[in-house]
CHARMM-style PDB file with segment names, atoms N, HN, CA, C and O in Angstrom:
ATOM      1  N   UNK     1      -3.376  -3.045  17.423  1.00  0.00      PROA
ATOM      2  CA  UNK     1      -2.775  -2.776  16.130  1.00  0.00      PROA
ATOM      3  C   UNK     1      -3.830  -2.439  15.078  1.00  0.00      PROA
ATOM      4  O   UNK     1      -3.585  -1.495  14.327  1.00  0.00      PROA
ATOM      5  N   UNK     2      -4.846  -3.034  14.957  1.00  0.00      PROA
ATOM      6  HN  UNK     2      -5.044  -3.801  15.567  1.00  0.00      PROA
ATOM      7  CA  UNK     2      -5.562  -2.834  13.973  1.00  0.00      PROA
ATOM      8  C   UNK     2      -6.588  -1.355  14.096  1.00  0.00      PROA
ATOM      9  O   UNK     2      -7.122  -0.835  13.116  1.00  0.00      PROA
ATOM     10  N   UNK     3      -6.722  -0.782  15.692  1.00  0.00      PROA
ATOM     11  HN  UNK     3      -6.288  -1.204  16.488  1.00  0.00      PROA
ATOM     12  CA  UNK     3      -7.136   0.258  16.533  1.00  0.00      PROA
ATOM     13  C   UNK     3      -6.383   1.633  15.522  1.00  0.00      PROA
ATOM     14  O   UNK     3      -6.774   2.535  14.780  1.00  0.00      PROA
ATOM     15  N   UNK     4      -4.983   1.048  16.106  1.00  0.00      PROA
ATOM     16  HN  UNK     4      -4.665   0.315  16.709  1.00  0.00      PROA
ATOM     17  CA  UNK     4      -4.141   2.267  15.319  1.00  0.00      PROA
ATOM     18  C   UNK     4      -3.974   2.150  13.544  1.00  0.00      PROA
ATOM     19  O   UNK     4      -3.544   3.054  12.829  1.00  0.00      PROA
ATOM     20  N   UNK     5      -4.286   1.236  13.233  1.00  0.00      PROA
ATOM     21  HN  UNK     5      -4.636   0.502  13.815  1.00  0.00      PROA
ATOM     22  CA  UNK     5      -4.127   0.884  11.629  1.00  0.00      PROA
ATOM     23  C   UNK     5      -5.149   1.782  10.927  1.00  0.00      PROA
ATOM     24  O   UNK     5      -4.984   2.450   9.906  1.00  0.00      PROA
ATOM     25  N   UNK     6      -6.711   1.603  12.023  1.00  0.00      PROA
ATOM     26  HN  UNK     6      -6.844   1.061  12.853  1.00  0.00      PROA
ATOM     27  CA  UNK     6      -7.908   1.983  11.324  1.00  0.00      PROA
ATOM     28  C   UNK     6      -7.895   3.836  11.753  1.00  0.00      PROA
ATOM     29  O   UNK     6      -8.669   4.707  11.358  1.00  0.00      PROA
ATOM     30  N   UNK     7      -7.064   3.915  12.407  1.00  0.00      PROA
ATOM     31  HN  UNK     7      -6.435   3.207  12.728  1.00  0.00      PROA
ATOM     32  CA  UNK     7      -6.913   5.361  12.592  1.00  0.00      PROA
ATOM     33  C   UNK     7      -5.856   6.425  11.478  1.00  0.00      PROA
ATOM     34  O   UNK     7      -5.864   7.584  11.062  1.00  0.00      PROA
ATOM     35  N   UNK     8      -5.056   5.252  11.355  1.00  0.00      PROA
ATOM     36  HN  UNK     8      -5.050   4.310  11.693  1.00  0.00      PROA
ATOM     37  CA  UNK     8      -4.108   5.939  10.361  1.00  0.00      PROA
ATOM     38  C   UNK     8      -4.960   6.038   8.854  1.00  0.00      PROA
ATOM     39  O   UNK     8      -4.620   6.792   7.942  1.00  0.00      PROA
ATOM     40  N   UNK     9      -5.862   5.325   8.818  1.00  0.00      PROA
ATOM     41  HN  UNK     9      -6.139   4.713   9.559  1.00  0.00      PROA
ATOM     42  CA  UNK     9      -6.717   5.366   7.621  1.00  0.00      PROA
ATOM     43  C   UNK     9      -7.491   6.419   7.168  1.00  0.00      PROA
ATOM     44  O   UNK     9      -7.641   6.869   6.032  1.00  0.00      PROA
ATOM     45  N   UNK    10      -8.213   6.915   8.810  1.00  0.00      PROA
ATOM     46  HN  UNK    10      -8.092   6.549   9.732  1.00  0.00      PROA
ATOM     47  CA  UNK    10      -9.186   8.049   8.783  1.00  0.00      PROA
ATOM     48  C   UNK    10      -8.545   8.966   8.565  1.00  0.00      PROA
ATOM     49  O   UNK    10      -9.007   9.690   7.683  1.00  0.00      PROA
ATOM     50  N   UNK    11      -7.288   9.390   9.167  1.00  0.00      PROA
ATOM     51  HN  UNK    11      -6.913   8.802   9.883  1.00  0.00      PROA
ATOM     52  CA  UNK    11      -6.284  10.409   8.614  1.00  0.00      PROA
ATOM     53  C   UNK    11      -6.344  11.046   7.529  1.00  0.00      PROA
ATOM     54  O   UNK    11      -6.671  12.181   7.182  1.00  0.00      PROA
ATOM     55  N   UNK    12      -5.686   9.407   6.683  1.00  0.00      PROA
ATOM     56  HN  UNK    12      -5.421   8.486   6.965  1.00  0.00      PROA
ATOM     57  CA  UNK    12      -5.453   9.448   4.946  1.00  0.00      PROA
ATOM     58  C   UNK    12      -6.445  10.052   4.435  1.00  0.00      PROA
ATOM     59  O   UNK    12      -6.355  11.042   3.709  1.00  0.00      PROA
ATOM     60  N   UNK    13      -7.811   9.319   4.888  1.00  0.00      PROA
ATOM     61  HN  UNK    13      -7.884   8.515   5.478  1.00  0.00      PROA
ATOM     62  CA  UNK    13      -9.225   9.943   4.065  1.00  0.00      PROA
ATOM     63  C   UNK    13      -9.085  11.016   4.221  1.00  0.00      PROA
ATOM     64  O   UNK    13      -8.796  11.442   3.103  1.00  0.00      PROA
ATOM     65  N   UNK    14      -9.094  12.219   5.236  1.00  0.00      PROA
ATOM     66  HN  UNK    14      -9.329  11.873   6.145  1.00  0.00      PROA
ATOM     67  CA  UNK    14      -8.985  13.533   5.581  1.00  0.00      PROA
ATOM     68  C   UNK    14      -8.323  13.705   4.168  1.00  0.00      PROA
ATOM     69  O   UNK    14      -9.126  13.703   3.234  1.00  0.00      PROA
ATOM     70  N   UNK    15      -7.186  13.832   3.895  1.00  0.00      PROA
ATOM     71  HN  UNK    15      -6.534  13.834   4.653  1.00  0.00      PROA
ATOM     72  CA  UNK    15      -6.067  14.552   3.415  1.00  0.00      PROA
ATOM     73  C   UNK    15      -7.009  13.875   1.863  1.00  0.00      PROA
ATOM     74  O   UNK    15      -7.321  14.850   1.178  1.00  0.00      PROA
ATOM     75  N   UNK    16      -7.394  12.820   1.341  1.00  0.00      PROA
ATOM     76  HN  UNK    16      -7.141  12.028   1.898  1.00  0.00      PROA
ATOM     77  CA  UNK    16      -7.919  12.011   0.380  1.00  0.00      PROA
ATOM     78  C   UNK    16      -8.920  12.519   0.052  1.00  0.00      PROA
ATOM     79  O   UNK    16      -9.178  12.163  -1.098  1.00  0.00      PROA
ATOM     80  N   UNK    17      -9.850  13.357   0.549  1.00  0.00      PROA
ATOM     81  HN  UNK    17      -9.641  13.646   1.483  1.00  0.00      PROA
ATOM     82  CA  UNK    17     -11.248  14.274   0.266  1.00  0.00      PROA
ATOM     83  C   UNK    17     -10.770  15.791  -0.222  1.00  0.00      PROA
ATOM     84  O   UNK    17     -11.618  16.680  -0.300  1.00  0.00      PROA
ATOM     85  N   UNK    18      -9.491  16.028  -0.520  1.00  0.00      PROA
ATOM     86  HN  UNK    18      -8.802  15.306  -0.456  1.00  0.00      PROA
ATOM     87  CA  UNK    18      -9.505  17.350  -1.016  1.00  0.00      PROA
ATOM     88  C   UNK    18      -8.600  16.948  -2.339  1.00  0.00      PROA
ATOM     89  O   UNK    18      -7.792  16.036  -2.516  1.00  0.00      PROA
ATOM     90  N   UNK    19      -9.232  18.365  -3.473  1.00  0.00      PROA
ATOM     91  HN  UNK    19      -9.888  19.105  -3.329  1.00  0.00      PROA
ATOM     92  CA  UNK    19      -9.168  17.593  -4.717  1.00  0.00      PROA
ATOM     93  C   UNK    19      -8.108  17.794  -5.028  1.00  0.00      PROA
ATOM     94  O   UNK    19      -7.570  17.239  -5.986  1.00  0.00      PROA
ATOM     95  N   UNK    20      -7.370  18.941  -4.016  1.00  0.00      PROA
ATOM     96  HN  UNK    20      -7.807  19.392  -3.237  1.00  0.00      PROA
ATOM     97  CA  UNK    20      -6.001  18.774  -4.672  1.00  0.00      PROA
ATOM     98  C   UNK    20      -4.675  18.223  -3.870  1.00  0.00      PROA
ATOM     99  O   UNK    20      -3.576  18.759  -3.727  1.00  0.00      PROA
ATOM    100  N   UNK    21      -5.100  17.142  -3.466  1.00  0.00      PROA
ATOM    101  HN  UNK    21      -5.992  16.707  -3.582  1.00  0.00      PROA
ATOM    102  CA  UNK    21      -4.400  16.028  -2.537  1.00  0.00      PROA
ATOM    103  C   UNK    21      -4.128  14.539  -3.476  1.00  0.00      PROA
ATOM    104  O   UNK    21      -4.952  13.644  -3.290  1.00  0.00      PROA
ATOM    105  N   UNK    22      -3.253  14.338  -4.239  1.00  0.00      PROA
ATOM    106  HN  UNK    22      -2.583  15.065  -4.391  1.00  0.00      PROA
ATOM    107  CA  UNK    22      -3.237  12.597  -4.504  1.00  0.00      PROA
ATOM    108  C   UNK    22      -2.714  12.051  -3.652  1.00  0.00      PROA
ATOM    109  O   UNK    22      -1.652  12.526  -3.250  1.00  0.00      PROA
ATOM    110  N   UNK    23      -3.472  10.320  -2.772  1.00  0.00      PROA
ATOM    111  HN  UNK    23      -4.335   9.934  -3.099  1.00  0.00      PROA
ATOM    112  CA  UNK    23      -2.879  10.052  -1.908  1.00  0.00      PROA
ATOM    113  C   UNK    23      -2.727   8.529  -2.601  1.00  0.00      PROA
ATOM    114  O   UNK    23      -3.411   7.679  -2.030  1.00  0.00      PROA
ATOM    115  N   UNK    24      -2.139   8.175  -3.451  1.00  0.00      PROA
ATOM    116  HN  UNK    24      -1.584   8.865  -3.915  1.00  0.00      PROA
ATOM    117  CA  UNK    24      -2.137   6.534  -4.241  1.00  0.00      PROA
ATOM    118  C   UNK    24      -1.773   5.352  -3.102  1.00  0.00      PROA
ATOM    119  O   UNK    24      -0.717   5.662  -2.550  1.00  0.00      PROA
ATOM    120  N   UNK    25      -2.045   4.726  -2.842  1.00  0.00      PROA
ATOM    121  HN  UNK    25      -2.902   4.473  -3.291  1.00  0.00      PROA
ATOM    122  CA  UNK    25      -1.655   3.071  -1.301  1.00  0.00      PROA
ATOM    123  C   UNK    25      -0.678   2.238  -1.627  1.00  0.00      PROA
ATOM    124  O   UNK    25      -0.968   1.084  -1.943  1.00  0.00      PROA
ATOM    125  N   UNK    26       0.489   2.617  -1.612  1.00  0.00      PROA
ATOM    126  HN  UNK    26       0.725   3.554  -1.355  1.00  0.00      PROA
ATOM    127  CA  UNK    26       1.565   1.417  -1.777  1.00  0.00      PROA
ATOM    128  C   UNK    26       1.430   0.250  -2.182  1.00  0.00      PROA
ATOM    129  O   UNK    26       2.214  -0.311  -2.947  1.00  0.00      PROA
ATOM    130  N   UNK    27       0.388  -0.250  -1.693  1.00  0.00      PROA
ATOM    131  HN  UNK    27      -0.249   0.205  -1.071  1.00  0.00      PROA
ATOM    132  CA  UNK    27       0.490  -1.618  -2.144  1.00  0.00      PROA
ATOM    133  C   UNK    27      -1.038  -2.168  -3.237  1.00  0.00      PROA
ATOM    134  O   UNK    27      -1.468  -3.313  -3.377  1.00  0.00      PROA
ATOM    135  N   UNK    28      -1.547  -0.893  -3.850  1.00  0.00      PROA
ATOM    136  HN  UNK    28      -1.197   0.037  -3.736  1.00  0.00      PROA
ATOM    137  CA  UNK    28      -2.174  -0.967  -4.448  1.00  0.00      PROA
ATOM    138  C   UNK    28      -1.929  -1.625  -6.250  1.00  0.00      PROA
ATOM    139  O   UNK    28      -1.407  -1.179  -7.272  1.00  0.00      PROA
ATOM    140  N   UNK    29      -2.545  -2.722  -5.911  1.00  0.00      PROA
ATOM    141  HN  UNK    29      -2.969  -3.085  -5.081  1.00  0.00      PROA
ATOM    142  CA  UNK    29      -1.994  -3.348  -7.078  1.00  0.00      PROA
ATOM    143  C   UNK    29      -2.162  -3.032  -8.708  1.00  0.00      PROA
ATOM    144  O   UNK    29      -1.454  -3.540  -9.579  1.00  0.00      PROA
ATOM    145  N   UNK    30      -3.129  -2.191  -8.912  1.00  0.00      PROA
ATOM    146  HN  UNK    30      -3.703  -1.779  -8.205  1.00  0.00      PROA
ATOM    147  CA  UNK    30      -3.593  -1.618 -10.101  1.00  0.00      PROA
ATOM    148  C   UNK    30      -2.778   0.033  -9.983  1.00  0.00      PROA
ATOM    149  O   UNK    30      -3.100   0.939 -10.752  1.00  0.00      PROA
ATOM    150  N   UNK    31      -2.140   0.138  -9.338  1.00  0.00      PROA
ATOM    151  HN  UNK    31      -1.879  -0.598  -8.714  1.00  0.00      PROA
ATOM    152  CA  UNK    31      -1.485   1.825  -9.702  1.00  0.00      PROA
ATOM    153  C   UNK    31      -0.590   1.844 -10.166  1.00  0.00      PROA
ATOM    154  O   UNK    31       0.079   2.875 -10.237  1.00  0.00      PROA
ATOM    155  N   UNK    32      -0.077   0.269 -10.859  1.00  0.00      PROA
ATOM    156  HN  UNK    32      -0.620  -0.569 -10.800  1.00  0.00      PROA
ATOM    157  CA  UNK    32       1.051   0.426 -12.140  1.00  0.00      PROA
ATOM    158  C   UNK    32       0.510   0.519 -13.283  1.00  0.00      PROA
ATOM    159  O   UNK    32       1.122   0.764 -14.323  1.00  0.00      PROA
ATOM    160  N   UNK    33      -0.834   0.307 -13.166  1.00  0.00      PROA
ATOM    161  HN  UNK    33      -1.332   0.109 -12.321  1.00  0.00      PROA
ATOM    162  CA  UNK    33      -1.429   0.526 -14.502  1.00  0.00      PROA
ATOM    163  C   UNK    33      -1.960   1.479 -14.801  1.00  0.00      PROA
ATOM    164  O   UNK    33      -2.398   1.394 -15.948  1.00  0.00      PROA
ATOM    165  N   UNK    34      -2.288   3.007 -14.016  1.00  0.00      PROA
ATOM    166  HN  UNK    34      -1.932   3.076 -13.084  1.00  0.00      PROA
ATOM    167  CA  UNK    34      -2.880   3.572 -14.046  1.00  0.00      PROA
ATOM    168  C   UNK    34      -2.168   4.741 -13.589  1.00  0.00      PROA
ATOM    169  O   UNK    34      -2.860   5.714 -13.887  1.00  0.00      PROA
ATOM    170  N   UNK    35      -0.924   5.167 -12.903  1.00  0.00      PROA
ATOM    171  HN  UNK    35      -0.362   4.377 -12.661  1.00  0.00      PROA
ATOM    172  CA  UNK    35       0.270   5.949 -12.856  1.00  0.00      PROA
ATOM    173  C   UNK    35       1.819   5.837 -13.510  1.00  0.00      PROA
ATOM    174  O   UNK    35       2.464   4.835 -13.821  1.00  0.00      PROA
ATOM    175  N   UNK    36       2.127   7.143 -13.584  1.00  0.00      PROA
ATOM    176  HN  UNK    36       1.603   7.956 -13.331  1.00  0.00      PROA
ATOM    177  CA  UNK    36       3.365   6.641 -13.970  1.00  0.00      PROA
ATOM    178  C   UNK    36       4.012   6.528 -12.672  1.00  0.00      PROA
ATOM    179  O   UNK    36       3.753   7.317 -11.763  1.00  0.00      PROA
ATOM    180  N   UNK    37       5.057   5.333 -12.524  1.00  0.00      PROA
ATOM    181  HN  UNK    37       5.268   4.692 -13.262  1.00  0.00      PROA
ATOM    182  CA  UNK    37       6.037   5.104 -11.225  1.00  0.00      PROA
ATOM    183  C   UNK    37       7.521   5.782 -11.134  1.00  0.00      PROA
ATOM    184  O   UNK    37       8.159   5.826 -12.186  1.00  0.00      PROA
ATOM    185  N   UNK    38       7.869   6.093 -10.438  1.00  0.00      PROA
ATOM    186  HN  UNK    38       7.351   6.057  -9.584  1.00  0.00      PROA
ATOM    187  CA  UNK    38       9.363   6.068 -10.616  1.00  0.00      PROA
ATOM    188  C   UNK    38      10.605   5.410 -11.007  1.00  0.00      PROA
ATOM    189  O   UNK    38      11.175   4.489 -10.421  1.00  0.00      PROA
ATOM    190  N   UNK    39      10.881   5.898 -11.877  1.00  0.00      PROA
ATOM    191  HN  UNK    39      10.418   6.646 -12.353  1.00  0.00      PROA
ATOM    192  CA  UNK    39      11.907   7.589 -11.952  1.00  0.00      PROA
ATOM    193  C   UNK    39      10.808   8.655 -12.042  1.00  0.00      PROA
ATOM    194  O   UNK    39      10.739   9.673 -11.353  1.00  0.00      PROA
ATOM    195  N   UNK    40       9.703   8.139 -13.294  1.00  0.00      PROA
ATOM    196  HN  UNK    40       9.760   7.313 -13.854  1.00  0.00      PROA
ATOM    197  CA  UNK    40       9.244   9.599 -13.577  1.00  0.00      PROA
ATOM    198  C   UNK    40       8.662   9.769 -12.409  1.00  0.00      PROA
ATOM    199  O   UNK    40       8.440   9.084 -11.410  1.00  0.00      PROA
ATOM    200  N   UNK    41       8.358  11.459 -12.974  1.00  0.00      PROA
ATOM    201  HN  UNK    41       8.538  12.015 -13.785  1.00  0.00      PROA
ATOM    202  CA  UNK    41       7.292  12.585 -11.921  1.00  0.00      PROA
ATOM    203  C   UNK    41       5.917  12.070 -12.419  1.00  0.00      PROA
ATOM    204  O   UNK    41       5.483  11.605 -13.473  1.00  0.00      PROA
ATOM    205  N   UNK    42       5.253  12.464 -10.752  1.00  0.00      PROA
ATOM    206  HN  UNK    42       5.606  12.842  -9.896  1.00  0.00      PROA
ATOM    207  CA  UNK    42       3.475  11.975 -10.828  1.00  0.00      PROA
ATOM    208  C   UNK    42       3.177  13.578 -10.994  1.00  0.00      PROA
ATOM    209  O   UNK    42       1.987  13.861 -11.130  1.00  0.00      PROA
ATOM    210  N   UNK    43       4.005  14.534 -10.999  1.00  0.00      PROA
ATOM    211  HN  UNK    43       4.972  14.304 -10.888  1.00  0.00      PROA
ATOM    212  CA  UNK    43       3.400  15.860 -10.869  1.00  0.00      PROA
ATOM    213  C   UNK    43       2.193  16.396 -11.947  1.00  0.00      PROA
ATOM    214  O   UNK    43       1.645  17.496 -11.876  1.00  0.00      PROA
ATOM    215  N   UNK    44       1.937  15.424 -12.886  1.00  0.00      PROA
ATOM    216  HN  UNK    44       2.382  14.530 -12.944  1.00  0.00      PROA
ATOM    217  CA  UNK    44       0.770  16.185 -13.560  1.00  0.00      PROA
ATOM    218  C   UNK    44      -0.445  15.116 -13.511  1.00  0.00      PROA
ATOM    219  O   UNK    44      -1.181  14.697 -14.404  1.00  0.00      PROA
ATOM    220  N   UNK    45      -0.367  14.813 -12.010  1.00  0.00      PROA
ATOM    221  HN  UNK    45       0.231  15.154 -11.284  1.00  0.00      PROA
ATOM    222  CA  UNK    45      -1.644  13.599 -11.656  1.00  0.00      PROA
ATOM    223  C   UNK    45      -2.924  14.184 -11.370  1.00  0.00      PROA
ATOM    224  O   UNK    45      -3.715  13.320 -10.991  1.00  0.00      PROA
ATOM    225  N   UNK    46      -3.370  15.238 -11.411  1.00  0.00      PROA
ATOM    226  HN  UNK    46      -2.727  15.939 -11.718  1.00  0.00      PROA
ATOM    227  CA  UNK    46      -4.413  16.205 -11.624  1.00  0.00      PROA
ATOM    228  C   UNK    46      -5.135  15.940 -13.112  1.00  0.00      PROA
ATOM    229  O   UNK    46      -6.087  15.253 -13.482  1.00  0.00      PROA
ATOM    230  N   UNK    47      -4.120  16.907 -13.824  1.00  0.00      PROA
ATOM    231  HN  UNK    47      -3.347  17.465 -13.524  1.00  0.00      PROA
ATOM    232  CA  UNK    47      -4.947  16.629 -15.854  1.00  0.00      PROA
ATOM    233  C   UNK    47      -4.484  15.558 -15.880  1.00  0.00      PROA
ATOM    234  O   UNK    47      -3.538  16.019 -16.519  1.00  0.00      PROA
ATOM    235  N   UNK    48      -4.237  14.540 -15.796  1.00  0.00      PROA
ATOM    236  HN  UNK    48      -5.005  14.166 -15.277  1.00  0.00      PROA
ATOM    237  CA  UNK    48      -4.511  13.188 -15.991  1.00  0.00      PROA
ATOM    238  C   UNK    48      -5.303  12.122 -15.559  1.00  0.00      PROA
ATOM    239  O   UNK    48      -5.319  10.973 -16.001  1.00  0.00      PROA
ATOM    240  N   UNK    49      -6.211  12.802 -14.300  1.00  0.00      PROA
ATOM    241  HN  UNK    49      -6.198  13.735 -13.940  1.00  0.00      PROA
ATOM    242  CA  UNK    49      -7.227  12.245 -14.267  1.00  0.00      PROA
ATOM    243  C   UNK    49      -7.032  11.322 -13.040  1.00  0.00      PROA
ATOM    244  O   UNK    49      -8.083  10.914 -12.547  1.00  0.00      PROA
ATOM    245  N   UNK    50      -5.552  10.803 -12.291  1.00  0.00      PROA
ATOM    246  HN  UNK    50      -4.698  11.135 -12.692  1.00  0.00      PROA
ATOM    247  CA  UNK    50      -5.669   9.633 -11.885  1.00  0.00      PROA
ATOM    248  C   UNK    50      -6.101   9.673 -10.779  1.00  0.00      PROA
ATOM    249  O   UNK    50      -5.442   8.773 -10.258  1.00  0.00      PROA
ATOM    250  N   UNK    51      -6.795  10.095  -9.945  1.00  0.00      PROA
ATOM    251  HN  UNK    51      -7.330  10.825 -10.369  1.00  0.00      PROA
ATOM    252  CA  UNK    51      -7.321  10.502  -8.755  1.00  0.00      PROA
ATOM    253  C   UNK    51      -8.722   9.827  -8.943  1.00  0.00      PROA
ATOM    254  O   UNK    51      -9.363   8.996  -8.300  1.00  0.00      PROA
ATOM    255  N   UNK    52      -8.878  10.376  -9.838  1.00  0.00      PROA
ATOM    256  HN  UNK    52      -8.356  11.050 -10.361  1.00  0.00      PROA
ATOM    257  CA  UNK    52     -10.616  10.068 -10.192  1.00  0.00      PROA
ATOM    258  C   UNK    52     -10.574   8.546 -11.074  1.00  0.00      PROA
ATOM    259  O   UNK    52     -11.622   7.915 -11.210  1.00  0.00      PROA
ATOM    260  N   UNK    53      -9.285   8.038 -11.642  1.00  0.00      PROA
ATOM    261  HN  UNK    53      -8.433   8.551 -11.531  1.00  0.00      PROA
ATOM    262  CA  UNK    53      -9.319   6.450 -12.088  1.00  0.00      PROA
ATOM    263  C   UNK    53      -8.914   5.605 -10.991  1.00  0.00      PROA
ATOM    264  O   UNK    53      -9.777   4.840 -10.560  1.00  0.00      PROA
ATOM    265  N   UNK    54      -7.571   5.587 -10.360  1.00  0.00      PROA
ATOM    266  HN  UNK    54      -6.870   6.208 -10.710  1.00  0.00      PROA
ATOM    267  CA  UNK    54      -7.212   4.727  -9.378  1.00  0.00      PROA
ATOM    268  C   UNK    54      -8.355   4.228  -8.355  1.00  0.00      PROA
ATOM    269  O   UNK    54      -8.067   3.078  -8.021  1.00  0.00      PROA
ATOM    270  N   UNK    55      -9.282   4.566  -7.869  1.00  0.00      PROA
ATOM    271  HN  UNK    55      -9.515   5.500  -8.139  1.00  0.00      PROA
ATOM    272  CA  UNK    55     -10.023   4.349  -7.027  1.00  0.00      PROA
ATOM    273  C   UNK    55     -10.795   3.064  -7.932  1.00  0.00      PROA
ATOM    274  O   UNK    55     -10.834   1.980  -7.350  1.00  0.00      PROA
ATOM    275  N   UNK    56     -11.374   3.132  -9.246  1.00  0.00      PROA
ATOM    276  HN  UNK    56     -11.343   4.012  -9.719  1.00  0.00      PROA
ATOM    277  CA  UNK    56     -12.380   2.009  -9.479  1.00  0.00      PROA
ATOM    278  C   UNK    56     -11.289   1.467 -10.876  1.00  0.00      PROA
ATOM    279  O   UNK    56     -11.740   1.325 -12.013  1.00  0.00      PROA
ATOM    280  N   UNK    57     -10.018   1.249 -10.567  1.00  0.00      PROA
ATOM    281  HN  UNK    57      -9.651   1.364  -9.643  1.00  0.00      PROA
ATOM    282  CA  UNK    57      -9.194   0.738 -11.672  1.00  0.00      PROA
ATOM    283  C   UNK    57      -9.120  -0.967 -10.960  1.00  0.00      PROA
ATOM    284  O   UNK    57      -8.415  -1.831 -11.481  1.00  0.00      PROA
ATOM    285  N   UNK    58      -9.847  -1.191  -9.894  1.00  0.00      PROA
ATOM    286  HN  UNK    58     -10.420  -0.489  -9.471  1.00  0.00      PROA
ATOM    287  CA  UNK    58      -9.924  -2.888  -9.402  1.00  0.00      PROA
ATOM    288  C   UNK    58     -10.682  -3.239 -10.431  1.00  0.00      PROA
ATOM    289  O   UNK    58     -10.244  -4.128 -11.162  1.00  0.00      PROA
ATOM    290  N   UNK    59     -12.083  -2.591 -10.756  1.00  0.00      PROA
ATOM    291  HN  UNK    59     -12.439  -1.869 -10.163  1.00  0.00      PROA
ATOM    292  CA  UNK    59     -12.643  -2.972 -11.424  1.00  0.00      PROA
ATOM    293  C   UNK    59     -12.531  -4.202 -12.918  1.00  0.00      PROA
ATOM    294  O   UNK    59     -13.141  -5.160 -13.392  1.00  0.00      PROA
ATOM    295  N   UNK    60     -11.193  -3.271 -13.194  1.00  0.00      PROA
ATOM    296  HN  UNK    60     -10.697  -2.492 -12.809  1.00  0.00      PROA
ATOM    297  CA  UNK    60     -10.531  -4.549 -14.411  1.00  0.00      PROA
ATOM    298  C   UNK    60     -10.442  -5.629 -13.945  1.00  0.00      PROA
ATOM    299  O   UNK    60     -10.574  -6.464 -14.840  1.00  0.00      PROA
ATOM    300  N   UNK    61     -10.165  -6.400 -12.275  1.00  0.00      PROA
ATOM    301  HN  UNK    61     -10.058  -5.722 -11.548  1.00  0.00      PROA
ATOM    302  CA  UNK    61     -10.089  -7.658 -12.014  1.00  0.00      PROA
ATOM    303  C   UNK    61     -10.979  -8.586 -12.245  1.00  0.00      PROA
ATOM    304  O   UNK    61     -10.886  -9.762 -11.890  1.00  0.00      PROA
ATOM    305  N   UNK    62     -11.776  -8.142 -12.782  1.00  0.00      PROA
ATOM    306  HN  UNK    62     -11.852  -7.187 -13.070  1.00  0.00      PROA
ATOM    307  CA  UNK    62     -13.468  -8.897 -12.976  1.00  0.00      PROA
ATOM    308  C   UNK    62     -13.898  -8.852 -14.043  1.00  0.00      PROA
ATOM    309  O   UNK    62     -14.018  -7.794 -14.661  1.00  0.00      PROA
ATOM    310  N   UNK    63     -14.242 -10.050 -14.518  1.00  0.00      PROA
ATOM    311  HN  UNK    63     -14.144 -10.909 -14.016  1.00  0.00      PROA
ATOM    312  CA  UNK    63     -14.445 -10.560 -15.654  1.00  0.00      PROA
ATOM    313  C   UNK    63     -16.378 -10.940 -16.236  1.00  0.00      PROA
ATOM    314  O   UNK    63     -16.988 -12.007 -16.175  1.00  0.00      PROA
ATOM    315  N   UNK    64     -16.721  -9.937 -16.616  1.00  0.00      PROA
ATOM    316  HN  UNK    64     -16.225  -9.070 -16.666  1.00  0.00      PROA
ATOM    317  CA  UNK    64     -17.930  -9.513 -17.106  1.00  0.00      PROA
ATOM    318  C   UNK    64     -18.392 -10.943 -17.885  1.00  0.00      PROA
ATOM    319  O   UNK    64     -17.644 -11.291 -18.798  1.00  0.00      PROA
ATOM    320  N   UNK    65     -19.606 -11.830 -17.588  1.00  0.00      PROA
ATOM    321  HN  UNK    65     -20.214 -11.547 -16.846  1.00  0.00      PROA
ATOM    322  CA  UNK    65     -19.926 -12.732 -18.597  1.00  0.00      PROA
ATOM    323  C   UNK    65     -21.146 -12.259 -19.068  1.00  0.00      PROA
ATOM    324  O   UNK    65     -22.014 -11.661 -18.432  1.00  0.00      PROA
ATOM    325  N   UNK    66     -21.129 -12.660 -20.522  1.00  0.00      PROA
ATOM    326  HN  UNK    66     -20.424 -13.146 -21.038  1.00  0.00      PROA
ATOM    327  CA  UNK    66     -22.175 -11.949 -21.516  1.00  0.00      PROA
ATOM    328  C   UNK    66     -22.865 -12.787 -21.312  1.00  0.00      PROA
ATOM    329  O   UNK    66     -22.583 -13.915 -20.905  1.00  0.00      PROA
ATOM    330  N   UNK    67     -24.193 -12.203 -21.652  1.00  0.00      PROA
ATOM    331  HN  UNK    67     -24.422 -11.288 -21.982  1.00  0.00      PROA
ATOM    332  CA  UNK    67     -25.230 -12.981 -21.369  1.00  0.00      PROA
ATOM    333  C   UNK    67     -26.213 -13.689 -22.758  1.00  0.00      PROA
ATOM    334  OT1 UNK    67     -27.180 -14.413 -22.524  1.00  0.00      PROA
TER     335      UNK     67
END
């Protein structure tokens, strides 16, 4: 299972390396914050950038201490 899991992944990446492909992960927990969901349309997820945010939008989970 995990054989075929890690294969279905390499796939995704394929299709995930071209720029005009958005491929967002279901269960990605930061892509309510960073897409719009349905009803609306993702169709203008290009000029909006979210291709190039969703990937380091975990980043907000972490809490920076000043020094």
């Amino acid at each position: 299972m995990v054989r075929e899991a890690t294969q279905s992944q390499r796939k995704l990446d394929e299709f995930d390396a071209s720029e005009d492909i958005f491929v967002p992960m279901a269960h990605d927990s930061n892509a309510a914050d960073t897409i719009e969901l349905y009803p609306k349309a993702i169709d203008n997820w290009k000029n909006a950038g979210w291709k190039e945010q969703l990937p380091w939008a975990f980043l907000n989970d972490f809490q920076v201490e000043e020094s």
